[in-house]
Each structure stands twice: as structure tokens, then as C-alpha cells.
C-alpha positions in Angstrom: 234.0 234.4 27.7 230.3 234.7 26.4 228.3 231.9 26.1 226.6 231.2 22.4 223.5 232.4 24.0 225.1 235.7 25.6 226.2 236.0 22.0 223.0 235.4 20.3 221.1 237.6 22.9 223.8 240.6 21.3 223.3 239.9 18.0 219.3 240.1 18.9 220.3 243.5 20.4 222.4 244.9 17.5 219.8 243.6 15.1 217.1 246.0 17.0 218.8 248.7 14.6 217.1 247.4 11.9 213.6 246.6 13.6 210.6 248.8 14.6 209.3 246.9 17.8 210.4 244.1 19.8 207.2 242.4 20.6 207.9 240.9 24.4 209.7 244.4 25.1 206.1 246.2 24.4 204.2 243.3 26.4 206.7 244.0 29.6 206.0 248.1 29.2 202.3 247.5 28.9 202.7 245.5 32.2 204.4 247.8 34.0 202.5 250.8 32.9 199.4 249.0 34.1 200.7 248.4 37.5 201.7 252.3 37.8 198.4 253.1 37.0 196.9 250.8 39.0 199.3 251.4 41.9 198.1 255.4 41.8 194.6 254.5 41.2 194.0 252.2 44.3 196.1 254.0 46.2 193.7 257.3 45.3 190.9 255.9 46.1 192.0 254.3 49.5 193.3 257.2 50.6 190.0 259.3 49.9 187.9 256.8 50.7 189.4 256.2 54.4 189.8 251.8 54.1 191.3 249.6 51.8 189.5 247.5 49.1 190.6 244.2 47.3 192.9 245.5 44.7 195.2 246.7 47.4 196.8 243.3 47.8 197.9 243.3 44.3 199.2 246.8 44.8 201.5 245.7 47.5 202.5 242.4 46.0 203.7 244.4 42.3 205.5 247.2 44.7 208.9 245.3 45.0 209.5 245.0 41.2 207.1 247.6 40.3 209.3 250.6 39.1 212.1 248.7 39.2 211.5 247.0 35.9 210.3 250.0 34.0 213.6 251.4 34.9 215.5 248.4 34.0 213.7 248.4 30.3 214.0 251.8 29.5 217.6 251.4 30.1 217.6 248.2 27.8 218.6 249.5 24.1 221.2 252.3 25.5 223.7 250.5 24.2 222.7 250.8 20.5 222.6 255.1 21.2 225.3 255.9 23.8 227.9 256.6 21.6 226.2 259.0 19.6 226.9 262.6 19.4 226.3 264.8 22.7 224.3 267.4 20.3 222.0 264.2 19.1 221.9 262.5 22.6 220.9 265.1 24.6 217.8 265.4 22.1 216.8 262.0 22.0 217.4 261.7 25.7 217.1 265.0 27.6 215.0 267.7 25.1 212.5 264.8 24.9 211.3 263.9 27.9 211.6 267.6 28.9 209.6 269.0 26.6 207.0 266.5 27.4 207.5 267.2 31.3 207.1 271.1 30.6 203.8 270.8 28.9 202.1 267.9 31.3 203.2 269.4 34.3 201.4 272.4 33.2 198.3 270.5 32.3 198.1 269.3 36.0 198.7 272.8 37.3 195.8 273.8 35.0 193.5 271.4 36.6 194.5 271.4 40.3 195.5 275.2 40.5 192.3 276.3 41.9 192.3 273.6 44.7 195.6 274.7 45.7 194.8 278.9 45.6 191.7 278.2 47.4 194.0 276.9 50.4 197.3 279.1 50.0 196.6 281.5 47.6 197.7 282.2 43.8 200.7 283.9 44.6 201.7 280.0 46.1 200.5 278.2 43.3 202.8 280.5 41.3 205.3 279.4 43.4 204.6 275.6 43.4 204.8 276.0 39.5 208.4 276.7 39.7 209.1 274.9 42.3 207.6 271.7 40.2 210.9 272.1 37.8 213.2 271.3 40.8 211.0 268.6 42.4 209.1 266.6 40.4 205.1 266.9 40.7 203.0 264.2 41.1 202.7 261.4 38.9 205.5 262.5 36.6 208.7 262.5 38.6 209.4 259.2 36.2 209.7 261.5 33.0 211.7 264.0 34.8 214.4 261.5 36.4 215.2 259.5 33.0 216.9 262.2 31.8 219.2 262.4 34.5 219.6 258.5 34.2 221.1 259.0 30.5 222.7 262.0 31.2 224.9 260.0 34.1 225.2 257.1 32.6 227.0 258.7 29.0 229.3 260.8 31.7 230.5 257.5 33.3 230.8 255.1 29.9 234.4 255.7 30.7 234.2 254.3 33.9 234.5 250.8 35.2 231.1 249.5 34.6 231.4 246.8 37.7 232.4 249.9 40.0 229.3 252.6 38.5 226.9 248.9 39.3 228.6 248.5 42.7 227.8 252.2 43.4 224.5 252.2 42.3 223.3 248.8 44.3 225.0 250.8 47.3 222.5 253.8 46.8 220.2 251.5 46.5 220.9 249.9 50.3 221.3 253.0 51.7 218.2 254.2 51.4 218.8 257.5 51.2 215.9 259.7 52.3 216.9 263.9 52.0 213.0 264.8 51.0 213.6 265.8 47.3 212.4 263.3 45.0 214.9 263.6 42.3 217.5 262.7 45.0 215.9 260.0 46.6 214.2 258.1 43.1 217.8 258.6 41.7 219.5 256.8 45.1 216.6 254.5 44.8 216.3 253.4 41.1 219.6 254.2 39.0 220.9 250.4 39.6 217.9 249.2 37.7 218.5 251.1 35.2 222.1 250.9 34.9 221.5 247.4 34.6 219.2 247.3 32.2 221.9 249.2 29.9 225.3 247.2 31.4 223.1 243.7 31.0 221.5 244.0 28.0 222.8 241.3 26.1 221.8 239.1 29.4 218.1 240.1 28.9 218.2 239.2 25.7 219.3 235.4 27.0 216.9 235.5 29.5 214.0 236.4 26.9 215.3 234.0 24.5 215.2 231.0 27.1 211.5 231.7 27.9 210.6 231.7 24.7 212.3 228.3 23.9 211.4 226.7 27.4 207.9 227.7 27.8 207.5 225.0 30.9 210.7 226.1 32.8 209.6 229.3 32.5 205.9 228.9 33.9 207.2 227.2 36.5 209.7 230.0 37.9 207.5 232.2 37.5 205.0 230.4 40.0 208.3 229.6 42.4 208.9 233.1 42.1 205.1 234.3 43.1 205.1 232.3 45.8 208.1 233.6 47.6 207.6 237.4 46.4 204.0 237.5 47.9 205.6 235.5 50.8 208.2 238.1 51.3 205.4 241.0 51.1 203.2 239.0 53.3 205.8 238.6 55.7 207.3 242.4 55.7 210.8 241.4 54.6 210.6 243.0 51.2 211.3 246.2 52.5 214.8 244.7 53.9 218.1 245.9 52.9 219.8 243.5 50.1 216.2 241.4 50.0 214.5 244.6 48.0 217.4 244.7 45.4 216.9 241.3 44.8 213.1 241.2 44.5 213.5 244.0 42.7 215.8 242.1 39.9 213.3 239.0 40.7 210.3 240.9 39.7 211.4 242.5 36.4 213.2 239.1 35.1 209.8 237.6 36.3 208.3 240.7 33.9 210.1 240.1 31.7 209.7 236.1 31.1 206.2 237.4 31.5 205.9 239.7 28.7 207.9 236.7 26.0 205.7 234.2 27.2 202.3 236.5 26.2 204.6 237.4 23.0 205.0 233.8 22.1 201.7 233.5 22.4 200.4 236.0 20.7 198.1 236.7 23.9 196.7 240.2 26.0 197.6 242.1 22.7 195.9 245.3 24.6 198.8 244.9 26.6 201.3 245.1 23.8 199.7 248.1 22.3 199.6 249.6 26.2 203.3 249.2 25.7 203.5 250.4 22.5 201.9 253.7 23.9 203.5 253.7 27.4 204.3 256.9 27.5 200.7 258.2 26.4 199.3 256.6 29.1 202.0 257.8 31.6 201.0 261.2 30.7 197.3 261.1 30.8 196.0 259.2 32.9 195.8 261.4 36.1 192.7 263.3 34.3 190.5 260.3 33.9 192.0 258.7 37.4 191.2 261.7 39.3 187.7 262.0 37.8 186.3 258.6 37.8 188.0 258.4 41.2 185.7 261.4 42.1 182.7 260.7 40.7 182.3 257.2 41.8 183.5 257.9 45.5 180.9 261.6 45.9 178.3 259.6 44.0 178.7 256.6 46.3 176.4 254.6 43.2 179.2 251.1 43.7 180.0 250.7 47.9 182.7 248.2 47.5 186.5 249.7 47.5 188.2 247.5 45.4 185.5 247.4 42.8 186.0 250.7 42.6 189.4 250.6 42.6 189.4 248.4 39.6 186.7 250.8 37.5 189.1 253.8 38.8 192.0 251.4 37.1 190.3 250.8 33.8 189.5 254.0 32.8 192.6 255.3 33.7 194.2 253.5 31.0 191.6 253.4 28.4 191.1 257.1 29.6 194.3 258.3 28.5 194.0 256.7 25.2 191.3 257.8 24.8 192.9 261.6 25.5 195.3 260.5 23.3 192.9 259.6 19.9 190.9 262.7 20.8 194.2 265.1 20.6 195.3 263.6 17.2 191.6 264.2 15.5 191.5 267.7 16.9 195.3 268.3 15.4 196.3 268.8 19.2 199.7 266.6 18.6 202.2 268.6 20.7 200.5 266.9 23.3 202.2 263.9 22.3 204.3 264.7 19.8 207.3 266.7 20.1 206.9 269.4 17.4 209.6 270.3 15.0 210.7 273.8 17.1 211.6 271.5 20.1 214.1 269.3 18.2 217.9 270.5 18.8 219.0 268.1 16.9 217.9 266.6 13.3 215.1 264.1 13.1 217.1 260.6 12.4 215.8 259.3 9.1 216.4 255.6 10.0 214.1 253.0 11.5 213.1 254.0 14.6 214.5 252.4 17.7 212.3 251.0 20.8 211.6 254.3 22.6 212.7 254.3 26.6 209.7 255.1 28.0 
């Protein structure tokens, strides 16, 4: 039997119908959106620059609960939309995400196509174009596997929910490694997400706790810093079983996070970062690569990790940045799925919290 706080967590759920936002649910996506661009950024630079700078610690200590908690969030209010219509589903869930794939994945060809003719030719980049709609390019293999995540997960409703989780943790252990992203991230990554959708209501509890035990929750979240960094430190976080757990550690610890800043009323860039996840998940590669470029040829700031952080910074205020600029020059389909791409009609009600 639920507990009164399961059941007020559901009721918090349910009521999301009839709500814009939930504030600590933006504050978790702006953290997790900053740690994936922060994770390509220092990474980037690193791996032009030949050594490893500062921020690369804080790389490695968010990469056990990094993606895991994006996943597990944007699986979080699949319960209120499951059920709907496959016409209307596959819209919201699939035609989305797509269309946004198709045009971003084209922008990054745009930009890196002459680097790749000018070492196999235009005939391959042609090629590698294609190719990019059956493995994933780059920095946006994220938008191309949720689809599949909702697609599988409304095919299996039916199903016993313990034995689809039991599954998924086991893909999880297995590390499955075949060479095609899709197949790997999905192996890797579809428990999180499965969980955010089966344990919802348990979030919800979890969220609600923070917020009305501010102390308790400070203090795990220091307990669980200590032994995550420990664990990364010590080179047992890439261990079978101990990664699944860090990996639900780290986005309960993200999420505790992101109600305590709510509660608060604190870092409200990083609410609005949330708000706009998926704008920054698009754009930043442009002002990455750039400033990534430009600092490293120019050689103007020696130190790795400082530039690491710059690289970092203007990734994300970068792609907002993209983002404002595309809106005053009427460029919206960059961000804005136009009215031809909709298979389904637009839903006149509130608007839900977007799974980005």
C-alpha cells in the first residue's frame, strides 16, 4: 500500500496537468544540461590541447550520474501522456524530436563538411550525411535516442513493469558494446529512463522531503559527494552493479539538488537553463567549437582549465544567445517546430513540462 507521501507525490504528478512549470524539475534540467555542456567542452579542449586542465576533475566526478539523470527526468511526466492516442503520441514524442534532429544534424554538416571533404572527399561527406540518420552524430545522439525511449516504453505498458525494469538494469550490467550508438546508449540508458516514468510518483516524495527537510537533505547530499568522488577517485564507478547505483545516487542527489535551489529561490539562470534545455542542447556545439578554437590557436589564456571554463560559459550563454538571435530574425523553425511538421493537432491545453 502507498504511503500518504507516495500518495501526495501522485497527486503533485496528476496536478502537473493543470501547471506550466514545475520549478525544481527546471533547476535539475539546467543542471544537467550544464554538466553536458561542460562535459563536451572540457573534454574538446583537452583533447585538442594534448593535457588536462582543472575542470577535468569535475568532469569525471558528474560522469556517473551525468546522463543518467537527464534520462531519468525526461522520463518523469510520461505517465500523465502514455495513454494518449498513437496518432498524438507519436507527434509529441517521435515527429518532435525528429524534426528537430533533421534540421540540427544538418546544421553541423553545414559547418564541418569542408573539414571532412578536405580528408575523404564530398562524395563521403554525402555519405556520412545519411549515414548520420542511422547513427547518431555528434553531440545529438540524446535527441535521436528519446524517441526510441517513448516509442518502447508505450509498446511494453502492457507488460509487467518489474520485469521491463529488471530487463533494462540487466542491459545496463551488461555493458553491451556492438559500435552503433543507438544500440549501445539504449543498452546503457533506457533503465533511467524507464524509471523515471515507472517511479514517478517516488520522485515526487523524494522532492517533497527535500523541500520540507532542508538539513537532512544537505547533509546526504555531502554523504553522497563524499563517496561518489571516492568511488571515481578510486576507479570503482565504472564497476558492474556500483554504476547503476551511482547512477540512481547521482540523479536523486540532482534532484534534492535542483528543490533545494527551488526552495530557495537561488541560481535562477539555472532554472531558466532548464527551462530552455533543449535550446542549449542544440546550439551549443557552434559557440563550443569556436571559442574552443579561438582561445587554443590564439594561445592569449595558457592555463587548460581556465580555458575550459571560458569554453564552458559561452557554450551556454552561446546558444542562447543563437537562440534570441533566431527569434528576432523570424528564424523559429530553428526552435520551433512549424505547423507543416505537426501530424497531429496542436493540444489547446496548458502545456505540460517538455522531456527534454
Amino acid at each position: 500500500m502507498a504511503s500518504s507521501g507516495t500518495s501526495a507525490a501522485s497527486g503533485e504528478l496528476l496536478n502537473a496537468s493543470a501547471a506550466a512549470r514545475v520549478d525544481w524539475v527546471d533547476y535539475a534540467k539546467g543542471i544537467c544540461i550544464v554538466m553536458v555542456v561542460m562535459m563536451h567542452s572540457v573534454l574538446g579542449v583537452e583533447l585538442a590541447a594534448g593535457e588536462t586542465g582543472f575542470m577535468h576533475v569535475l568532469v569525471a566526478f558528474a560522469k556517473p550520474f551525468r546522463m543518467p539523470d537527464f534520462f531519468l527526468i525526461s522520463g518523469l511526466f510520461l505517465p500523465l501522456v502514455i495513454d494518449r492516442d498513437w496518432r498524438t503520441y507519436l507527434d509529441r514524442k517521435v515527429v518532435h524530436f525528429a524534426y528537430f534532429y533533421v534540421v540540427w544534424v544538418t546544421i553541423q554538416f553545414g559547418f564541418k563538411a569542408p573539414a571532412f571533404a578536405a580528408e575523404t572527399g564530398w562524395r563521403d561527406v554525402g555519405l556520412l550525411y545519411l549515414e548520420s540518420f542511422i547513427e547518431p552524430f555528434g553531440t545529438l545522439w540524446f535527441i535521436y535516442l528519446l524517441p526510441v525511449f517513448f516509442i518502447v516504453t508505450k509498446l511494453t505498458r502492457k507488460f509487467p513493469p518489474l520485469a521491463i525494469w529488471l530487463a533494462a538494469a540487466a542491459l545496463e550490467t551488461a555493458r553491451i558494446t556492438t559500435g552503433w550508438t543507438a544500440i549501445d546508449e539504449f543498452c546503457a540508458r533506457f533503465v533511467y529512463f524507464y524509471s523515471g516514468y515507472l517511479f514517478a510518483p517516488y520522485v515526487f516524495a523524494l522532492s517533497d522531503r527535500a523541500r520540507n527537510h532542508p538539513a537532512r537533505a544537505v547533509a546526504a547530499l555531502a554523504t553522497w559527494t563524499l563517496v561518489n568522488a571516492g568511488l571515481v577517485a578510486f576507479g570503482a564507478s565504472e564497476w558492474k552493479i556500483v554504476s547503476l547505483m551511482l547512477g540512481f545516487a547521482g540523479a536523486c542527489a540532482i534532484i534534492t539538488s535542483g528543490t533545494l535551489l527551488a526552495r530557495a529561490h537561488w541560481c535562477n539562470f539555472l532554472r531558466f537553463c532548464g527551462e530552455h534545455s533543449i535550446v542549449i542542447y542544440l546550439a551549443f556545439f557552434l559557440p563550443m567549437a569556436s571559442t574552443r578554437t579561438l582561445l587554443l590557436r590564439t594561445g592569449i589564456i595558457p592555463d587548460i582549465g581556465t580555458v575550459s571554463l571560458i569554453v564552458t560559459i559561452v557554450g551556454v550563454i552561446g546558444s542562447l544567445a543563437i537562440w534570441q538571435a533566431a527569434l528576432r530574425l523570424h528564424a523559429d523553425f530553428l526552435f520551433e517546430r512549424p505547423d507543416a511538421f505537426w501530424i497531429a493537432p496542436k493540444k489547446a491545453g496548458p502545456v505540460l513540462q517538455p522531456a527534454e
